[in-house]
PDB file of the backbone (N, CA, C, O) and the ligand in Angstrom, with CONECT records:
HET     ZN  A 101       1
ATOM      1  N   UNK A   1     -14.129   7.421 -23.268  1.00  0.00           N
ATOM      2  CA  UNK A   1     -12.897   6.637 -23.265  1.00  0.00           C
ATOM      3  C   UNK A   1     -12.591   6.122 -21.862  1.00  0.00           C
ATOM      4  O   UNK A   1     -11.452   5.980 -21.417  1.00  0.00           O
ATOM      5  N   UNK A   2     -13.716   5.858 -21.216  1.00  0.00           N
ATOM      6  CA  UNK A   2     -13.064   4.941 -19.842  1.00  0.00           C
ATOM      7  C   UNK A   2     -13.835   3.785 -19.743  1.00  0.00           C
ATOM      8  O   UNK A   2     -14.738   3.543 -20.543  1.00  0.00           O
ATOM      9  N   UNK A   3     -13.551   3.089 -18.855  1.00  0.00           N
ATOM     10  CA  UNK A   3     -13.830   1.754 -19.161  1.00  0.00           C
ATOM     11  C   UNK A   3     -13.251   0.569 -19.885  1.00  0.00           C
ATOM     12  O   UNK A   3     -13.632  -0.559 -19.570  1.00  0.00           O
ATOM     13  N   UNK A   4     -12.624   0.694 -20.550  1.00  0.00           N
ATOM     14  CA  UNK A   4     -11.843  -0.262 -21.137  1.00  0.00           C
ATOM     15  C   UNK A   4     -12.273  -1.627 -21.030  1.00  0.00           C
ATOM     16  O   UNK A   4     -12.553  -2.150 -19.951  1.00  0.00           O
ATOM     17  N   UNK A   5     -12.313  -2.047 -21.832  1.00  0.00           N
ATOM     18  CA  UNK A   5     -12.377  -3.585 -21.224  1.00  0.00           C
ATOM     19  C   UNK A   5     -11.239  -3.797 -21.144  1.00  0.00           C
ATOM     20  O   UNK A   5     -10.488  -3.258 -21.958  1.00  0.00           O
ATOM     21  N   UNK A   6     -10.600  -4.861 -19.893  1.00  0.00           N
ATOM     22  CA  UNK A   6      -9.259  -5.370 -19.349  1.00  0.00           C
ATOM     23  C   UNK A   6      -8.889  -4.227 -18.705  1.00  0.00           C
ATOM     24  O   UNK A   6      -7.683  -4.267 -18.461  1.00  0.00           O
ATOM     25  N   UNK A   7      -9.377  -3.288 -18.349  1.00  0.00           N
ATOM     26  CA  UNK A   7      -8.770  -2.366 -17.591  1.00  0.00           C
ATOM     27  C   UNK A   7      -8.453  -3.282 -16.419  1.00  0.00           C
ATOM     28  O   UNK A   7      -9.351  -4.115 -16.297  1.00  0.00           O
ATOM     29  N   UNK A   8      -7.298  -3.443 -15.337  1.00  0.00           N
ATOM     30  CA  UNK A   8      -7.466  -3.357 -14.276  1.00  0.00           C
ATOM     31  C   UNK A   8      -8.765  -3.359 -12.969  1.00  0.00           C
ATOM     32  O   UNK A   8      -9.240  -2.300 -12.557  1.00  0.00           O
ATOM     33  N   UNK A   9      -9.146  -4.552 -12.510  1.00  0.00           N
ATOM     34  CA  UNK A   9     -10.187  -4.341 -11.411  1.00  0.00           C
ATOM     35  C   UNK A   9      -9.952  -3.616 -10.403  1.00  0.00           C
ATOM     36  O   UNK A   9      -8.832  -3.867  -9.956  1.00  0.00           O
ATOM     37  N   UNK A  10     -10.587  -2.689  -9.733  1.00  0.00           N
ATOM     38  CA  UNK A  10     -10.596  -1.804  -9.483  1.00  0.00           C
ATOM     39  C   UNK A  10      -9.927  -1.564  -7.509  1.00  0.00           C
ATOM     40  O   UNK A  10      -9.704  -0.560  -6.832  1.00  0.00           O
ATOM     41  N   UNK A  11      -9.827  -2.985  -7.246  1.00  0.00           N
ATOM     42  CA  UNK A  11      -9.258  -3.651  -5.888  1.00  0.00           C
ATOM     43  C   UNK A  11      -8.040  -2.538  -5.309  1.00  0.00           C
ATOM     44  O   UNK A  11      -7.979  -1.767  -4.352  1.00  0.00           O
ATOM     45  N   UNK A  12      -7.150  -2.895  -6.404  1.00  0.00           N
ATOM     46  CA  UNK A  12      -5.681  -2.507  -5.947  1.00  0.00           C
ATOM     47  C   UNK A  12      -5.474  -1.175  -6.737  1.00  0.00           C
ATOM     48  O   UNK A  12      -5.013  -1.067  -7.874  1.00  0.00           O
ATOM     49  N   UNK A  13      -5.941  -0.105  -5.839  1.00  0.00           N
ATOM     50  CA  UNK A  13      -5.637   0.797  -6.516  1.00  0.00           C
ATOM     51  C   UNK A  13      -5.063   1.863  -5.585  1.00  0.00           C
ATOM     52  O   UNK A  13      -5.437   1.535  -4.459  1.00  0.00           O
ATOM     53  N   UNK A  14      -4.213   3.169  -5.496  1.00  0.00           N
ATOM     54  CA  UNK A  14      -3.546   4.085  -4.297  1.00  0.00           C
ATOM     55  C   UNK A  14      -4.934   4.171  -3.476  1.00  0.00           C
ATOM     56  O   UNK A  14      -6.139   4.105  -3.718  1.00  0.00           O
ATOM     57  N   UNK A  15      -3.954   4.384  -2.202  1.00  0.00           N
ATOM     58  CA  UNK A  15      -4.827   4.894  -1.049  1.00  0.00           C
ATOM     59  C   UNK A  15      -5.037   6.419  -1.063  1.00  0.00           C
ATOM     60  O   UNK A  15      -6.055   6.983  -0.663  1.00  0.00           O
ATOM     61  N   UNK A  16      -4.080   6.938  -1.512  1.00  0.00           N
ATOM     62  CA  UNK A  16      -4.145   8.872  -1.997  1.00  0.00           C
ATOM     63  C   UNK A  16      -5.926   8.740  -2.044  1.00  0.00           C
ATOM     64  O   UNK A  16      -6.695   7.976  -2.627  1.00  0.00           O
ATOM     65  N   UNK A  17      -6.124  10.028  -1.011  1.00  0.00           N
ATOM     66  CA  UNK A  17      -7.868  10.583  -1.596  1.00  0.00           C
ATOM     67  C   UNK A  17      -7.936  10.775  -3.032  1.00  0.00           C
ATOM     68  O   UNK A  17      -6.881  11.258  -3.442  1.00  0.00           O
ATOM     69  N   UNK A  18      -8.767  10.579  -3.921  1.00  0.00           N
ATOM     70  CA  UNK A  18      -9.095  11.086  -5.293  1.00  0.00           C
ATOM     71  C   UNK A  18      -8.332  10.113  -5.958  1.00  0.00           C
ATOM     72  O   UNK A  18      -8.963   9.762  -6.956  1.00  0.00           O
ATOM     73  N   UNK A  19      -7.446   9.619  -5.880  1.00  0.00           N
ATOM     74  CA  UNK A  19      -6.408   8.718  -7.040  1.00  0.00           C
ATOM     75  C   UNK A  19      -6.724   7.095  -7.353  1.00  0.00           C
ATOM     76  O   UNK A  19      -6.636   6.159  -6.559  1.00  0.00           O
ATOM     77  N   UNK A  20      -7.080   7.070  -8.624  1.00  0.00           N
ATOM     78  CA  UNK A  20      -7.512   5.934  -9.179  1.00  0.00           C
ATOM     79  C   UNK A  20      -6.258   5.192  -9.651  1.00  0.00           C
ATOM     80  O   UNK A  20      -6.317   4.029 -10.052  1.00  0.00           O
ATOM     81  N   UNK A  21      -5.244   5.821  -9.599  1.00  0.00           N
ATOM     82  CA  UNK A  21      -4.134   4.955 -10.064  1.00  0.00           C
ATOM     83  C   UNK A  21      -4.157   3.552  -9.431  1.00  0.00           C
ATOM     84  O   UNK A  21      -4.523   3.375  -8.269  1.00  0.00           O
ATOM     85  N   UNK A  22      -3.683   2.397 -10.385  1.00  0.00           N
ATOM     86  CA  UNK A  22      -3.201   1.262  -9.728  1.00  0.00           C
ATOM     87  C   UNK A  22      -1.986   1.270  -9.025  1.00  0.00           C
ATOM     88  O   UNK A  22      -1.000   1.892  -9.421  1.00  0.00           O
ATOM     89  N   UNK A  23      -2.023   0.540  -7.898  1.00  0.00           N
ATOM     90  CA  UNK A  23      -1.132   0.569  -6.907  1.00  0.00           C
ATOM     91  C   UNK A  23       0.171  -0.275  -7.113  1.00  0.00           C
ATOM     92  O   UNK A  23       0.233  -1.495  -7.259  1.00  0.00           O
ATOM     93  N   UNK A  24       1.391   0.799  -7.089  1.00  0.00           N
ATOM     94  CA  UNK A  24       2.927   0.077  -7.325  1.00  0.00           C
ATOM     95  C   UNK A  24       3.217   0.020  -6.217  1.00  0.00           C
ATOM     96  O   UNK A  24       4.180  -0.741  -6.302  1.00  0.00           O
ATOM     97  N   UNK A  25       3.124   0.244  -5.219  1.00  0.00           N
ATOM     98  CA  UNK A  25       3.603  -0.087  -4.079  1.00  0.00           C
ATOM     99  C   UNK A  25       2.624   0.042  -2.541  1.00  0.00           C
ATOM    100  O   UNK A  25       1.621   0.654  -2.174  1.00  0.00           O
ATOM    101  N   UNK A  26       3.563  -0.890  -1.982  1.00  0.00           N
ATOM    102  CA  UNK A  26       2.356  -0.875  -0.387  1.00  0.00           C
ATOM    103  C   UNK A  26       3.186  -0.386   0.761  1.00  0.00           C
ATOM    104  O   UNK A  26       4.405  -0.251   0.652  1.00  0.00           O
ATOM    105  N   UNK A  27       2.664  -0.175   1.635  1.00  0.00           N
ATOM    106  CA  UNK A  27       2.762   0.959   2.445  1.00  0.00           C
ATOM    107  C   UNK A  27       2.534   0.194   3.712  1.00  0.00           C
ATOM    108  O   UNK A  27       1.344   0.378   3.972  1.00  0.00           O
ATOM    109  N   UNK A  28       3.075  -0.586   4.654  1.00  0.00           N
ATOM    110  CA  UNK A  28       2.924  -1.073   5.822  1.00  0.00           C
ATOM    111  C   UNK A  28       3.335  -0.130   6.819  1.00  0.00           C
ATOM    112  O   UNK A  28       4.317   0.599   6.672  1.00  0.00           O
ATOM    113  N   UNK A  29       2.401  -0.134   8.101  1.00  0.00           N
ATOM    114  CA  UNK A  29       2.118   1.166   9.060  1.00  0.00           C
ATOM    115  C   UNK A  29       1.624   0.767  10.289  1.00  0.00           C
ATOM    116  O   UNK A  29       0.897  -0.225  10.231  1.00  0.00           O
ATOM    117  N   UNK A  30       1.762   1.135  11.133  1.00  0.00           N
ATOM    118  CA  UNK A  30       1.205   1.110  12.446  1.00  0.00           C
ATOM    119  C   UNK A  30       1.450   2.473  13.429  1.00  0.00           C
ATOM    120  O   UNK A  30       2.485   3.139  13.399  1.00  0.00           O
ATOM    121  N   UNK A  31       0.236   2.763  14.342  1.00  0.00           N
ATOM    122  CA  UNK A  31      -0.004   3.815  15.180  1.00  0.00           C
ATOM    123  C   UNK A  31       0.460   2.999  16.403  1.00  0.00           C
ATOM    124  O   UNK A  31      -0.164   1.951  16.569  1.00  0.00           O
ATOM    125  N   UNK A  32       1.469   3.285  17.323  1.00  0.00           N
ATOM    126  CA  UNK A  32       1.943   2.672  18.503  1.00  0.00           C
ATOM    127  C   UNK A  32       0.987   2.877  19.654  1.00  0.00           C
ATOM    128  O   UNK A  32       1.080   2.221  20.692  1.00  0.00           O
ATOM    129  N   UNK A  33      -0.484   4.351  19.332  1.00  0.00           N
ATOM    130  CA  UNK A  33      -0.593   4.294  20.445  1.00  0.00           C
ATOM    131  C   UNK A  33      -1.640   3.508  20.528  1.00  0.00           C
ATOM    132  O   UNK A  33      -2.047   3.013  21.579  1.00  0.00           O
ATOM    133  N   UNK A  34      -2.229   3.319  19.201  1.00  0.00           N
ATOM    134  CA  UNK A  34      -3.463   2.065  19.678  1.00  0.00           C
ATOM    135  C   UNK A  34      -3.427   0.953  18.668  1.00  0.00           C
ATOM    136  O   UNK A  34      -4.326   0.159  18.389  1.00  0.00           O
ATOM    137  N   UNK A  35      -2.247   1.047  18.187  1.00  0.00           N
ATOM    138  CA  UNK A  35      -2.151  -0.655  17.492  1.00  0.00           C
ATOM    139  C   UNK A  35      -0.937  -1.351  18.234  1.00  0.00           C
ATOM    140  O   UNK A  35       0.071  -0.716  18.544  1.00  0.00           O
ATOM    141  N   UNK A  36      -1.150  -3.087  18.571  1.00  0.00           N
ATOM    142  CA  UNK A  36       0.434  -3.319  19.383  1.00  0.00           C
ATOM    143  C   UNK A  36       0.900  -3.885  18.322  1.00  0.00           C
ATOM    144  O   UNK A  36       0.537  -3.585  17.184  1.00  0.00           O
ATOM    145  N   UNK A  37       1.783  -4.795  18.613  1.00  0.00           N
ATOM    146  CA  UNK A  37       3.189  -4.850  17.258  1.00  0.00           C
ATOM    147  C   UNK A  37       2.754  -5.567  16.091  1.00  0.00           C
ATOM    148  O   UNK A  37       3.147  -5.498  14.926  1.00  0.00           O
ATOM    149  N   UNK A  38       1.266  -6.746  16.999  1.00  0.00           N
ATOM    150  CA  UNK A  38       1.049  -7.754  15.926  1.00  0.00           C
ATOM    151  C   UNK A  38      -0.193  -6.917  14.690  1.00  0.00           C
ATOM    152  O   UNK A  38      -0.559  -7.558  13.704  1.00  0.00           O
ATOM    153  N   UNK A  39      -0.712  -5.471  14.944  1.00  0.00           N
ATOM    154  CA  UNK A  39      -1.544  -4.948  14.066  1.00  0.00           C
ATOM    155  C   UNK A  39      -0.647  -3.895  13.210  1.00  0.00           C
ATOM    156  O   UNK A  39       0.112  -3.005  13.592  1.00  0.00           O
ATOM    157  N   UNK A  40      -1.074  -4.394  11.712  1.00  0.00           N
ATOM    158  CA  UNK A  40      -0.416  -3.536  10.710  1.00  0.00           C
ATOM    159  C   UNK A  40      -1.806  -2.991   9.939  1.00  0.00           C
ATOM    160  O   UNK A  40      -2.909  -3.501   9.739  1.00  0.00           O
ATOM    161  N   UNK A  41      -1.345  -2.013   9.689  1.00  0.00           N
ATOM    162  CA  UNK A  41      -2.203  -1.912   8.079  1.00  0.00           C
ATOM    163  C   UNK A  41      -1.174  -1.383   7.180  1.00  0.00           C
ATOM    164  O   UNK A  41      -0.055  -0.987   7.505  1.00  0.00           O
ATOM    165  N   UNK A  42      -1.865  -1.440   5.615  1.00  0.00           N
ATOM    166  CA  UNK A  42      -1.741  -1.426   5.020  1.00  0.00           C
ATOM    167  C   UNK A  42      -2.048  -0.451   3.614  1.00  0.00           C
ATOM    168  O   UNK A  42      -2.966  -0.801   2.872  1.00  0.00           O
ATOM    169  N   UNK A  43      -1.300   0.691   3.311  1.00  0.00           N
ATOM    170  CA  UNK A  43      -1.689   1.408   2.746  1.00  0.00           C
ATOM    171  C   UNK A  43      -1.483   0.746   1.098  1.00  0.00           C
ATOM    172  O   UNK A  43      -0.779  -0.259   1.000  1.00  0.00           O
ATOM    173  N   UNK A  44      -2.161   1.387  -0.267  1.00  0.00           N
ATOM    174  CA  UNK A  44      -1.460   1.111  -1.318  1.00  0.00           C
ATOM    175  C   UNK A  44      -1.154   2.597  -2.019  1.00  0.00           C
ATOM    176  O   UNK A  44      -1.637   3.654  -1.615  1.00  0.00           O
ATOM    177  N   UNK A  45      -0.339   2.467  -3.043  1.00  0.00           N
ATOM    178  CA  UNK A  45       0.228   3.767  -3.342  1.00  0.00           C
ATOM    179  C   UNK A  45       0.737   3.425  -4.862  1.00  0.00           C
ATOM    180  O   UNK A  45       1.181   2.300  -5.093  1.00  0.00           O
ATOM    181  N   UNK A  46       0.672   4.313  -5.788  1.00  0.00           N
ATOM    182  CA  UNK A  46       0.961   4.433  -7.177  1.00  0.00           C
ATOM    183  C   UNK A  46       2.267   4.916  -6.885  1.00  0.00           C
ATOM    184  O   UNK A  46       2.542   5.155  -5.709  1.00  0.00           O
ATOM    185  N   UNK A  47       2.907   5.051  -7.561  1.00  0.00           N
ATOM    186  CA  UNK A  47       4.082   5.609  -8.003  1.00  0.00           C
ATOM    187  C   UNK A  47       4.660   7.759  -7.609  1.00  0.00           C
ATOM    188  O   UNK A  47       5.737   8.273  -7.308  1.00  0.00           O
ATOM    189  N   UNK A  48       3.328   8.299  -7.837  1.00  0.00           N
ATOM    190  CA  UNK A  48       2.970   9.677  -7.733  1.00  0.00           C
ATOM    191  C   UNK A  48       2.979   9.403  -5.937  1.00  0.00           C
ATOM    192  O   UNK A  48       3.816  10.068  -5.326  1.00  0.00           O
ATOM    193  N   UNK A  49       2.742   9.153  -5.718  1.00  0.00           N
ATOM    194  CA  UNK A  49       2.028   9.274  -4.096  1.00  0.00           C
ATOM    195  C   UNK A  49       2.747   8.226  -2.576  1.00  0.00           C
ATOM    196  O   UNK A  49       2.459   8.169  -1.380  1.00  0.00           O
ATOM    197  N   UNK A  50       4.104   7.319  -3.748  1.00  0.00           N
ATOM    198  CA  UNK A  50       4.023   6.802  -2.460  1.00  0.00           C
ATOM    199  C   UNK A  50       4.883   7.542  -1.541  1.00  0.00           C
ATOM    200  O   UNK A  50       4.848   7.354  -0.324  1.00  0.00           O
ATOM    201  N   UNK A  51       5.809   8.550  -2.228  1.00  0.00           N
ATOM    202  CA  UNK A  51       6.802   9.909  -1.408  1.00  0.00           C
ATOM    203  C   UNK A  51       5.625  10.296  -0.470  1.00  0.00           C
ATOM    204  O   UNK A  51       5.807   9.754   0.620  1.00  0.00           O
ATOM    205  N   UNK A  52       4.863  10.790  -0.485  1.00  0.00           N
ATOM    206  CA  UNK A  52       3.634  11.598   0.014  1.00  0.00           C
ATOM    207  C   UNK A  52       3.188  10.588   1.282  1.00  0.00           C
ATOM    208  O   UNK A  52       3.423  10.841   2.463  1.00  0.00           O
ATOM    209  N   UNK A  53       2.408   9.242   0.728  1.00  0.00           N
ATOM    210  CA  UNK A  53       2.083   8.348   2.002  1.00  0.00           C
ATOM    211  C   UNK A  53       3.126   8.552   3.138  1.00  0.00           C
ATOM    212  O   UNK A  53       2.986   8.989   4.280  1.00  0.00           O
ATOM    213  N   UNK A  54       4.412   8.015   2.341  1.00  0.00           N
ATOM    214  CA  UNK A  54       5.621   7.848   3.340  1.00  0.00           C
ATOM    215  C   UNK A  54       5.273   8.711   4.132  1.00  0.00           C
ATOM    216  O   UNK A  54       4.560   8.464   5.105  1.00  0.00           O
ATOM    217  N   UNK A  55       5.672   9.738   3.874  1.00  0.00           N
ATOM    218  CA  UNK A  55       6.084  11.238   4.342  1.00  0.00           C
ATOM    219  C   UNK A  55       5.228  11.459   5.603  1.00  0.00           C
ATOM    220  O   UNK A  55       5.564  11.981   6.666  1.00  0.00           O
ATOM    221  N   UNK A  56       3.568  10.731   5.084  1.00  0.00           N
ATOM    222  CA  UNK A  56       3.154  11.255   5.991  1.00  0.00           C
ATOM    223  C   UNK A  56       3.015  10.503   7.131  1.00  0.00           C
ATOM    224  O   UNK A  56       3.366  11.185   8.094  1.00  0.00           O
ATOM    225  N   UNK A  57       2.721   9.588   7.399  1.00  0.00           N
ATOM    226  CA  UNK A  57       3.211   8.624   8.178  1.00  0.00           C
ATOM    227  C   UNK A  57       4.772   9.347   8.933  1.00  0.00           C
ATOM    228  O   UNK A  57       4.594   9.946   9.993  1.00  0.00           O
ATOM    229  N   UNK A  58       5.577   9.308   8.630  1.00  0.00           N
ATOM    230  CA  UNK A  58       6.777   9.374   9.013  1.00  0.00           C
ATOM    231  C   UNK A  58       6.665  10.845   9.598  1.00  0.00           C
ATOM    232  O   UNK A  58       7.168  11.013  10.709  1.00  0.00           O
ATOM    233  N   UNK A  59       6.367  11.380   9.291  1.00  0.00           N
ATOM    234  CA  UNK A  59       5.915  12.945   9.900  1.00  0.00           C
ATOM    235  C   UNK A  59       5.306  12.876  11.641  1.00  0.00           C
ATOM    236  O   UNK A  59       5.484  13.656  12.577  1.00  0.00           O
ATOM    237  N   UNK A  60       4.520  11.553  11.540  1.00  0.00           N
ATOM    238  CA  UNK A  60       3.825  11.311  12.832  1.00  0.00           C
ATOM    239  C   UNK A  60       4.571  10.499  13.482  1.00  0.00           C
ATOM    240  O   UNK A  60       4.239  10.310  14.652  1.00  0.00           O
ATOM    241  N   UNK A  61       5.815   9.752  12.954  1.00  0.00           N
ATOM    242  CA  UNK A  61       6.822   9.057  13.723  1.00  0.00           C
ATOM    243  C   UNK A  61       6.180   7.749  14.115  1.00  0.00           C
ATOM    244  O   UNK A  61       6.377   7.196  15.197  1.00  0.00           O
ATOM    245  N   UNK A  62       5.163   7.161  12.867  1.00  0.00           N
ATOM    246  CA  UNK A  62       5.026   5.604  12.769  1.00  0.00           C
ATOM    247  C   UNK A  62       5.826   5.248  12.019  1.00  0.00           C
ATOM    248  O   UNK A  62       6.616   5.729  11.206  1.00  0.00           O
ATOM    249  N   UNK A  63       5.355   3.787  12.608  1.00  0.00           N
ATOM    250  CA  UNK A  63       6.881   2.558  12.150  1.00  0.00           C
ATOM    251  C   UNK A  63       6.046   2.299  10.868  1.00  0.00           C
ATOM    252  O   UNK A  63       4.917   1.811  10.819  1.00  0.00           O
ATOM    253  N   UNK A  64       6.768   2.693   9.911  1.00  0.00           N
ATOM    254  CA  UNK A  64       6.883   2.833   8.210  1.00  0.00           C
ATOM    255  C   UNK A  64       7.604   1.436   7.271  1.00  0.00           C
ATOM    256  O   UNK A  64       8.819   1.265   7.374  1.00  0.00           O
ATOM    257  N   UNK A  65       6.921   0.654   6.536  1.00  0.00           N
ATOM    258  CA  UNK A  65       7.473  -0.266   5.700  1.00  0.00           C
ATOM    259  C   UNK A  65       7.215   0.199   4.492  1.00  0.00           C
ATOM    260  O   UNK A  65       6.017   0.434   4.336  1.00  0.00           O
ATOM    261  N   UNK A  66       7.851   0.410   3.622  1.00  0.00           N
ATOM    262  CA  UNK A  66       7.540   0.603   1.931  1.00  0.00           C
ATOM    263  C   UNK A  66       7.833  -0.781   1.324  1.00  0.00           C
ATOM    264  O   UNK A  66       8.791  -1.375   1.818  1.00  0.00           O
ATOM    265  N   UNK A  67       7.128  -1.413   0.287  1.00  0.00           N
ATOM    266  CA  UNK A  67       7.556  -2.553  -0.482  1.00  0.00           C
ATOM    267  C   UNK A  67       6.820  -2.100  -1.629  1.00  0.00           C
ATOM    268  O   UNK A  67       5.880  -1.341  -1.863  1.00  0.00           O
ATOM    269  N   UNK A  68       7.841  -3.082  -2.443  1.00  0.00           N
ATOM    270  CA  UNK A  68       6.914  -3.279  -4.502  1.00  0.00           C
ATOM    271  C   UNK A  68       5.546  -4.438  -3.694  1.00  0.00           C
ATOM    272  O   UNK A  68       5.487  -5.493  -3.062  1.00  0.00           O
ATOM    273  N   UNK A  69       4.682  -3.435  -4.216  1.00  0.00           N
ATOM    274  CA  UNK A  69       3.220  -4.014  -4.718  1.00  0.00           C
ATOM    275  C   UNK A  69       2.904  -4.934  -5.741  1.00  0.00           C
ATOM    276  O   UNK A  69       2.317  -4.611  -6.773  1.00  0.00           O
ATOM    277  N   UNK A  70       3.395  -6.404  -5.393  1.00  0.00           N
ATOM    278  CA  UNK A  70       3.238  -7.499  -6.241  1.00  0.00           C
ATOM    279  C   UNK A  70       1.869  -8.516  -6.585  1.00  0.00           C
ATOM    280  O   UNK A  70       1.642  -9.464  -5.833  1.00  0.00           O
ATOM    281  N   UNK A  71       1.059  -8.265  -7.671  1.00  0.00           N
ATOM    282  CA  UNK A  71       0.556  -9.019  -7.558  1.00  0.00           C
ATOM    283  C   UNK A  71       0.186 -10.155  -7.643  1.00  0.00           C
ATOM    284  O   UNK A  71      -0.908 -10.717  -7.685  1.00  0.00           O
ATOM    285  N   UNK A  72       0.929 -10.369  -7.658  1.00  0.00           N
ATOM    286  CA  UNK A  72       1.988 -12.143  -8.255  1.00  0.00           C
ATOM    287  C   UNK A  72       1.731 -12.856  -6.788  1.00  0.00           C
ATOM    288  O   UNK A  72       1.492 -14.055  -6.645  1.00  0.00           O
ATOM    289  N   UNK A  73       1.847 -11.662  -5.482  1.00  0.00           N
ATOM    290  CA  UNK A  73       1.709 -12.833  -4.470  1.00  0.00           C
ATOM    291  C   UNK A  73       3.375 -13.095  -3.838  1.00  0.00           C
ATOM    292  O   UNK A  73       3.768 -13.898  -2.991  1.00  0.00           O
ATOM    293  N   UNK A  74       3.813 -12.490  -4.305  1.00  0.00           N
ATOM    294  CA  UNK A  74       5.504 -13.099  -3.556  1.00  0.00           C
ATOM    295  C   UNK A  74       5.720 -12.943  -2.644  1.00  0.00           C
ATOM    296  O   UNK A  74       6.893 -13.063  -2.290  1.00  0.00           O
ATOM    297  N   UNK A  75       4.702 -12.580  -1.709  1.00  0.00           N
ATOM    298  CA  UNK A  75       5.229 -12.336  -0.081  1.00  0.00           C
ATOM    299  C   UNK A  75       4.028 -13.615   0.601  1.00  0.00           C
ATOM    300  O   UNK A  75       3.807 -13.834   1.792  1.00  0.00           O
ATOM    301  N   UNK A  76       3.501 -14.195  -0.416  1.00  0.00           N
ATOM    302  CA  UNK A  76       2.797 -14.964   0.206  1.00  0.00           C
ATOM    303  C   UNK A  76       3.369 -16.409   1.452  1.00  0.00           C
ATOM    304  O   UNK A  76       4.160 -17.302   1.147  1.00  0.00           O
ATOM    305  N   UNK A  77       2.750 -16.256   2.689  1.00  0.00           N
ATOM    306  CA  UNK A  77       3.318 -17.144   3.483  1.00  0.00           C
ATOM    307  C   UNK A  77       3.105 -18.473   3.516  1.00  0.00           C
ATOM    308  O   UNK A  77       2.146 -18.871   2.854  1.00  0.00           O
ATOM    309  N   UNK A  78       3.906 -19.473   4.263  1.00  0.00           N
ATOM    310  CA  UNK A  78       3.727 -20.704   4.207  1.00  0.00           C
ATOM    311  C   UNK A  78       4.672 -21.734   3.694  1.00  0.00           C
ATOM    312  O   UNK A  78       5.659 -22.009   4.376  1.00  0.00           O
ATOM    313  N   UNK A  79       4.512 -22.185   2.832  1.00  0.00           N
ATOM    314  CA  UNK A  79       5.455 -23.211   2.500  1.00  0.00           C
ATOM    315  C   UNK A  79       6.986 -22.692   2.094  1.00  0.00           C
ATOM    316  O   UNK A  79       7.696 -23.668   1.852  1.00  0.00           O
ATOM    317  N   UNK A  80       7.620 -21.550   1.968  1.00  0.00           N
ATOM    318  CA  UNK A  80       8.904 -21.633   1.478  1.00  0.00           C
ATOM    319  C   UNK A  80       9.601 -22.750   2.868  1.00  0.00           C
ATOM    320  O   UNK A  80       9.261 -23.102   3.998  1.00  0.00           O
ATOM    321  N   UNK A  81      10.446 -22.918   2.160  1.00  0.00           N
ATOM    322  CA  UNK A  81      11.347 -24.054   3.203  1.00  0.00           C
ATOM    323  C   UNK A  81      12.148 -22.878   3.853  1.00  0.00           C
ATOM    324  O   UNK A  81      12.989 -23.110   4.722  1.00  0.00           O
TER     325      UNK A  81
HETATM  326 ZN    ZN A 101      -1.870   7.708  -6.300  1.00  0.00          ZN2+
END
């Protein structure tokens, strides 16, 4: 029973070790001591795990963004007026 056809491609799925879940939310992050302001990354996170990402991040006292994981694209840049 795995595999599905239409399952979900397999791209966007949590950053959690072991977790295949698809990703509800993203996780923007940076290490101050060797990233400067303009480098982010980017974690993704299911629903189970994104308390946990946060946490951990924030534990180390990086600058932490949580957002809904859209894949629609709505943060896409450029033309809004
Ligand atoms: Zn997960």
């Amino acid at each position: 029973m795995i595999g599905l056809p239409g399952a979900a491609p397999a791209a966007d799925v949590c950053s959690r070790a072991g977790c295949r879940e698809a990703a509800a939310w993203r996780v923007d992050w940076r290490n101050p001591k060797i990233h400067d302001e303009t480098r982010t990354k980017t974690w993704l996170a299911c629903d189970e795990h994104v308390d946990y990402l946060r946490g951990f991040l924030e534990s180390r006292s990086f600058p932490v963004r949580v957002a809904r994981f859209d894949e629609t694209g709505a943060e896409a840049s450029g033309a809004n007026a």
